[in-house]
Steps between C-alpha positions, in 0.01 A plus 500: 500500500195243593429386106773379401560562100602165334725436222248323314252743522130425307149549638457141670846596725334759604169351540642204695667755734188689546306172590788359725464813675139567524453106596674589845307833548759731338298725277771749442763467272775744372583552119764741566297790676181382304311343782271184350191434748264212463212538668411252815074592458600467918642765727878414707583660776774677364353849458541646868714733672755256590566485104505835432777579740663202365512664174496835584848667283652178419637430146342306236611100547615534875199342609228222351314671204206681607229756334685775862826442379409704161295721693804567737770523192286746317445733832844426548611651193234787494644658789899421466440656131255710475371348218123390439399158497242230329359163583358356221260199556387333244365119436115378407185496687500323812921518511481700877581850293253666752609313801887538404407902497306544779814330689757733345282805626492332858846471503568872401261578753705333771863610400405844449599771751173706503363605838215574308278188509177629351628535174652184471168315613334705277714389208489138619126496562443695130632113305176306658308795439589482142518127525109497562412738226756336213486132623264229398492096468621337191529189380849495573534674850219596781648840521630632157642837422306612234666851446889603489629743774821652509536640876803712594637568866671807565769526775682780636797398751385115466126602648195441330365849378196401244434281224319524139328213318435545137240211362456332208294319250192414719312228394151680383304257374497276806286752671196352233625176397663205663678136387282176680685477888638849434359783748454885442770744686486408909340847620155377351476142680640675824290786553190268433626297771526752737256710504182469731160479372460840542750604347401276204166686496664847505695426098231274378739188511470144573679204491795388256325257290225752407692737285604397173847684501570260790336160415676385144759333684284271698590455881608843668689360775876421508569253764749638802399836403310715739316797325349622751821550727629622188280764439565622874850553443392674164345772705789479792726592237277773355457650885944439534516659104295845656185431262214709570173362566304660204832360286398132639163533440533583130709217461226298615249661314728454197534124557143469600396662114706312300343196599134655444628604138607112492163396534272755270387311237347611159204376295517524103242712334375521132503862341520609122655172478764501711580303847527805774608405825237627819564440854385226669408664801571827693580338865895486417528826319280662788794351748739608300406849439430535896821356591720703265262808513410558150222565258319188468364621119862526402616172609209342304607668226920468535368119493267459213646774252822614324491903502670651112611896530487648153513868485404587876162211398468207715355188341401176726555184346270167694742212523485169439475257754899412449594830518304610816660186685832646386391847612403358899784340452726778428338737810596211728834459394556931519353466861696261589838617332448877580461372861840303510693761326339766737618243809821479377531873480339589794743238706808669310375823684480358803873314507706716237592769749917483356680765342588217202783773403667445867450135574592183282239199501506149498218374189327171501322410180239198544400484125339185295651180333521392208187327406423229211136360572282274281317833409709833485339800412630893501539483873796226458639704230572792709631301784738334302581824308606613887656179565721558205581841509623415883697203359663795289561619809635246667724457189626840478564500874671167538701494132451796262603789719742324648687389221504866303612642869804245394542669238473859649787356725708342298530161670544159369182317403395223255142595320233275604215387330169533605155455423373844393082548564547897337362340190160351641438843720576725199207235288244552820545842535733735299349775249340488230450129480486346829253263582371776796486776270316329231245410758505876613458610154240245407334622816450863374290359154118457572487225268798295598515125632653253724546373095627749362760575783609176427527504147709831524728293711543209312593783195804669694608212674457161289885525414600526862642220676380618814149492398286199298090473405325139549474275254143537476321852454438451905458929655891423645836563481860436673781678593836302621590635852826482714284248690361300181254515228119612643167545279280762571145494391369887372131456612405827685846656433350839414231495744757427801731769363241807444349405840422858562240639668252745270533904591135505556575242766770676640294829512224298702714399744635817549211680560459204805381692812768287702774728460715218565398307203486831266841610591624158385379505185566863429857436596472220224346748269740740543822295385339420194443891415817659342550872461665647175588858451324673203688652288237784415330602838891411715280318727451104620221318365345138550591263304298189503815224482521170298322248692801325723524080448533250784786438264661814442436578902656223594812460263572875635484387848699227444786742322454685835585262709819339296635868516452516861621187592826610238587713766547258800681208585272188421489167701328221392233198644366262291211354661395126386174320565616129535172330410116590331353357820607767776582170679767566785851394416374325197764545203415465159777444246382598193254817645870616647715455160183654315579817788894466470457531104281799535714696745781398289747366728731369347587755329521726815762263648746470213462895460617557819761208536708680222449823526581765810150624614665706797630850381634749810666812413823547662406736784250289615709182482785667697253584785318150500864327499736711597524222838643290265789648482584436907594787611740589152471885510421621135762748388444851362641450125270134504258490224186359598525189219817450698356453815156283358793267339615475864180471610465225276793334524480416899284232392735296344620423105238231451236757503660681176243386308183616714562862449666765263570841573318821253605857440249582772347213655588174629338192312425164689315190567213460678674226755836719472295760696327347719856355587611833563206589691573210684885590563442852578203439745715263654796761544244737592287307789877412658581851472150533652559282759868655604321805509240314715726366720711824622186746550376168678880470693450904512147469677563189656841641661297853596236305613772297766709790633112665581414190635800445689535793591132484646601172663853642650241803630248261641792237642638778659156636661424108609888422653431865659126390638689162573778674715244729638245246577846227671616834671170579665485140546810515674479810706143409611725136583717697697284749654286187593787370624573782669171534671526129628811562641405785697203346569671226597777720721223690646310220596807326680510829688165504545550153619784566689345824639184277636691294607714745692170633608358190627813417665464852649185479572478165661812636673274755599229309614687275671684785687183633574359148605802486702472828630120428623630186609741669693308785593243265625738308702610863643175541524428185682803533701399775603181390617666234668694735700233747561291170657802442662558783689154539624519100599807625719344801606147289564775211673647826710206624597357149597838449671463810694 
């Protein structure tokens, strides 16, 4: 593991650790598979894709701590068991619980194996849809959660088939009142921001400052926040989520009323004297009743008068100026509330398309801290109710369970005391004397008090050492929690439990022409009607119910969720805000021991450094680490304890004392299993890799005698176009050859011939020449003697 546990184990080891870590930008730490996270107030680079493959199916302590590698161990273990899983993330305001979850959703968005991408974008785009609604500025962080949500991803096969969120506890009475530098929920300051002029003109609205439910907490603007851009992504997300149009538009007309209601004022009037509240004006209620589509005469009236039923008779009682601020008031906050509910449902609608029965899920519950302010009021006493009840929880998971499964298995243990918080949940909230259930009862009497709530629980409770009244007669009292003593002030105690809304309000908005709007409320309506059978007619009649608490609603909720969580395998993060500031790697000392003490640390690490936190039944083990036993075969009359104790033993004798072996399951520590883990993914990515390696030698060789066998084919086709290509070379040589040589033997005859003719010829001519010559000289000769003769004849003749 990456925390190492010390010997000397107290809070200031661990807080030294923490700081040594977080001072060289380590803000993950390991306690066991509890992951600790301090929060930077800056974003690292260490979110991307690159990091989720480098998590991706890795065991817990392989690799640095990070917020993936509990994402991946949980996924992990959902899909090689089966078996449901939970995040819990817990730690005050401003401790990065929203941030931490909206990065465990992105990384179960990227390992899944879904080829369906629109429903995973719609369930990653439904958290800043929700974010917008249930969000606001504190005083301790710009972007507070200020509701609980429990959201649940289903899987079938390892791919992403819907998700649920159940929600919590939302703050109602910021929607009318704010602390000084505090701001209203984000939706409000955003859609100002973005909408144009005429848009503006359309709802009546202007701009932030002027409306009262916006302007208690001074300056509306948080700095590196863009509304606007904000409120653009608000509607992407709507348009990716398959809202309708008219469905946006009531929304807007929803938000756009609630801050008209904000700012109708009332003027006191004398009559029979008594104070009667009158409005101030009509403009706002004229808005409101066009926005919302309802009768303007019966707003007036849900706003100035308390209807009475008494025998079928209504009677109208004028308020008081106190009381009709309360009753504006209250229609906000049912606007508002119905609204987010409604939201939540209608996304669940959209994204829950799993057959729960057929697929397992993977839970992440962002819920509040523990809180212990200057002033804490009924709010803070619920939180911390939930905070201890998941403490419980976390004890029952990590040390009470586990030890009576011991038991159940009959393996060695030594009993370990611990510090037991059953006491302080059954004084908050068990029957008949809880503090919760005197509230709910003094919330039922007409004439009870903030006083006389308190008085009832300084009766039952004065001898309790979990509980203790001020000195002084101040309207307080304290009760001792796991995380130390807190004192809660009772001043509008009843008034924040009843917060109901009137029937006769109800009814009005019912009868809204927006069907939108009236279907909301008459869903609402309808849960609170309850059908009996009578016992004289057979038939089902309405029963009007018992007004439900924010109390009781919420303590049943909270029940809910504890038995649903009972059913899956829980991991842990503990998110810690290191300074008041929000200053960037700024750490505080004392504002982290004050966090370490509430979380209760210490004892988490010394429960499970003695105890064995890891129980696998035998099956399961033998099919995780059945490498183990390298290549051992496992014979037919083996038992399996036989071959876990193998199993087991192939570690080594100095890890005796890091596991024990049940009737059923095998028992171990935390670091024993990741060891194994270790081991047999070792054994397992060799085994991999020999596998690798001879379909790659297989391939590889197939892949040669093709290609060689190619290459032999295409040798032989070039040494055969080479041969072909020299022979024609060589015969055209030859023929060439040939050609010049009887060229050449024709032309010496040729020669010769000429020659021989020439010769012949000349020969010829010569003989010819000589011939003339000669024939001439006959010729001439004979001319000679012809002269000759007639000389001698002329010589005769002359001589005779």
């Amino acid at each position: 593991m990456f925390y190492y546990i010390f010997s000397d184990l107290n809070e200031h080891s661990i807080l030294d650790n923490l700081k040594s870590r977080y001072g060289r930008g380590l803000i993950y730490t390991y306690t066991g598979s509890i992951l600790v996270a301090v929060n930077p107030y800056k974003m690292f680079n260490i979110y991307g894709l690159d990091m989720v493959k480098r998590y991706e199916g890795k065991p817990l302590g392989e690799l640095p701590p990070h917020l993936f590698a509990i994402g991946s161990v949980s996924y992990t273990k959902m899909i090689k068991d089966n078996e449901n899983q939970v995040l819990i993330i817990s730690g005050e305001s401003g401790a990065g619980k929203t941030e931490s979850t909206k990065l465990v959703m992105q990384y179960l968005a990227a390992v899944n194996r879904s080829g369906n991408n629109l429903i995973t974008e719609q369930i990653l785009e439904a958290n800043p849809l929700l974010e917008s609604f249930g969000n606001a500025k504190t005083i301790r962080n710009d972007n507070s959660s200020r509701f609980g949500k429990y959201i649940e991803v289903f899987f079938k096969n390892g791919a992403i088939v819907g998700a649920k969120t159940a929600e919590y506890l939302l703050e109602k009475s910021r929607i009318v009142t704010q602390a000084p530098e505090e701001r209203n929920y984000h939706v409000f300051y955003e859609m100002l921001e973005e909408l144009s002029d005429e848009q503006k003109a359309k709802y009546g609205l202007q701009t932030a400052p002027k409306y009262f439910y916006l302007n208690q907490g001074g300056s509306a603007l948080i700095r590196g926040r863009d509304d606007a851009d904000n409120y653009r992504k608000l509607t992407a997300a709507m348009d990716i989520l398959n809202f309708e149009r008219q469905e946006q538009e009531t929304i807007v007309k929803i938000l756009a009323s609630v801050l008209h209601i904000g700012n109708v004022y009332f003027k006191v009037v004398q009559e029979n004297n008594h104070d009667r509240a009158e409005l101030g004006s009509d403009a706002e209620i004229k808005w409101v009743a066009h926005l919302l589509d309802l009768s303007e005469d019966w707003l007036k009236q849900a706003l100035t008068s308390k209807v009475t039923e008494a025998r079928g008779d209504r009677f109208y009682t004028p308020y008081n100026l106190d009381q009709a601020l309360d009753a504006r008031d209250a229609v906000a906050k049912a606007l508002y509330c119905r609204m987010f509910s409604w939201l939540v449902e209608r996304i669940n609608m959209i994204i829950c398309r799993a057959e729960r029965e057929k697929s397992t899920s993977l839970a992440v519950l962002d819920i509040f801290g523990f809180e212990d302010f200057h002033f804490n009021s009924f709010e803070q006493l619920c939180i911390n109710y939930a905070n201890e009840t998941l403490q419980f929880f976390f004890n029952q998971h990590i040390f009470r369970l586990e030890q009576k499964e011991y038991s159940k298995e009959k393996i060695r243990w030594e009993h370990i005391e611990f510090k037991d918080n059953q006491p302080t949940i059954d004084l908050v909230a068990t029957k008949p004397a809880g503090i919760l259930h005197i509230l709910d009862d003094e919330s039922n009497f007409p004439q009870a008090t903030d006083n006389s709530f308190l008085e009832k629980c300084h009766f039952h409770h004065s001898g309790n050492e979990l509980y203790d009244k001020p000195r002084m007669s101040d309207p307080e009292f304290y009760v001792v929690h796991y995380a130390g003593k807190i004192k809660y002030n009772v001043q509008h105690f009843l008034e924040k439990n009843k917060d109901t809304l009137r029937s006769d309000v109800i009814e009005l908005m019912c009868e809204s022409k927006n069907q939108i709007l009236s279907q909301m409320f008459k869903d609402h309506r309808d849960r609170l009607i309850t059908k009996t059978l009578s016992k004289t007619t057979g038939r089902y009649v309405t029963v009007k119910p018992r007004t439900t608490t924010v109390a009781a609603s919420f303590n049943e909720s909270l029940l809910s969720l504890i038995d649903t969580m009972s059913r899956c395998n829980p991991f842990f993060v503990r998110c810690i805000k290191p300074n008041a500031q929000k200053a960037p790697m700024t750490f505080e000392d004392i504002v982290v021991l004050d966090q370490l003490r509430y979380t209760g640390m210490l004892e988490t690490i010394r429960i499970r450094k003695m105890g064995y936190p890891v129980r696998i039944k035998f099956p399961h083990f033998i099919e995780r680490y059945r490498c183990l036993m390298k290549g051992e075969p496992i014979r037919s009359n083996q038992v399996p304890w036989d071959v876990c104790k193998v199993i087991l033993q192939s570690q080594g004798p100095e890890f005796k004392d890091e596991y024990q072996i049940g009737a059923t399951k095998v028992f171990m520590k935390e670091a024993f299993e990741s060891r194994l883990d270790t081991a047999a993914g070792a054994i397992k990515r060799a085994a991999a890799v020999r596998l690798q390696t001879m379909v790659r030698t297989f391939l590889v060789r197939n892949r040669h005698q093709k290609l060689r066998s190619a290459v032999t084919r295409l040798q032989r086709m070039v040494r055969m176009w080479k041969t072909r290509r020299d022979f024609r070379t060589v015969r055209n040589g030859i023929v060439l050859a040939q050609a010049q040589f009887r060229m050449f033997s024709q032309r010496r005859r040729y020669l010769k011939t000429r020659e021989n003719l020439k010769h012949r010829l000349e020969e010829h001519r010569l003989h010819r020449r000589k011939q003339e010559v000669q024939a001439k000289m006959e010729k001439e000769r004979r001319g000679n003697m012809a002269m000759g003769c007639v000389t001698s004849s002329e010589c005769n003749a002359a001589m005779i």
